[in-house]
N, C-alpha and C positions, 0 to 999 in steps of 0.2 A: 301209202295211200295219199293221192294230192288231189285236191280240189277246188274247183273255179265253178263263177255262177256270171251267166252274160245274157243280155236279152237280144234280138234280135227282131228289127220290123218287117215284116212281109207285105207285098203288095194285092198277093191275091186271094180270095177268098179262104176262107180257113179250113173249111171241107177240103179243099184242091191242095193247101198246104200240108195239111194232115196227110193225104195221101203221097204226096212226094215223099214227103218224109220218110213215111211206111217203105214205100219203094226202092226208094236209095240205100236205107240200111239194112232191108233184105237181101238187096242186090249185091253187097256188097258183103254178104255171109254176116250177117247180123238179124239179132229179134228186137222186136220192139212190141209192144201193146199199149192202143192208147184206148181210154174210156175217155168218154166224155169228151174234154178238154184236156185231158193228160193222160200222161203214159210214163213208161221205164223203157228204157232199150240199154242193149248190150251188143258194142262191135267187138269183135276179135282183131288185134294189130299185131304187127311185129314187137315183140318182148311182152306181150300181156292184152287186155281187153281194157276197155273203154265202156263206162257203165254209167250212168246220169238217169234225169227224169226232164221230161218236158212238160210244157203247160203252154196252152193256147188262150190268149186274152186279146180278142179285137185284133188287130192286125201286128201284135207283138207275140213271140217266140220265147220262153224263160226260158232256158237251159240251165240244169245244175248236175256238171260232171263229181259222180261221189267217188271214182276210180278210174285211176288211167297212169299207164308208167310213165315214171317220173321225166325220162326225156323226151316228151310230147307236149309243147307248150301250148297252155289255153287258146294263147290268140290263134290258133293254127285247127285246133277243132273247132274255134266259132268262126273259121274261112272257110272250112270244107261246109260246115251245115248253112253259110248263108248262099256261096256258090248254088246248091242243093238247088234253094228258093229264090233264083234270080230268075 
């Protein structure tokens, strides 16, 4: 199990970010549920899944990946989820 925690800033509203969100990682054969301001999701990747929680604060993004194989480096899943929300 390996884990990394990164925040990311968003420009657009947090209802609109939320939903990309939702979006992208459905689309891409993954669940996520968020209440409120946060959520869990879980992608499915090559050699294993990708499992974290998110949280929505004003126009920042927390990310905290609790699972993900081992050769998938952090900086590389907080590029695909800030892509997401450009």
């Amino acid at each position: 199990m390996a884990t990394c925690d990164f925040e990311i800033t968003y420009s657009k509203p947090t209802d609109e970010a939320k939903q990309i969100i939702t979006e992208e990682i459905t689309s891409n054969d993954g669940d996520i549920q968020i209440t409120g301001n946060s959520g869990a999701f879980t992608i499915s990747v090559p050699g294993g899944e990708v499992t974290g929680e998110v949280a929505f604060h004003g126009d920042t993004l927390s990310v905290s990946i609790t699972e993900k194989p081992g050769f998938i480096p952090c900086n590389i899943i907080k590029s695909v989820i800030e892509d997401y929300l450009e």
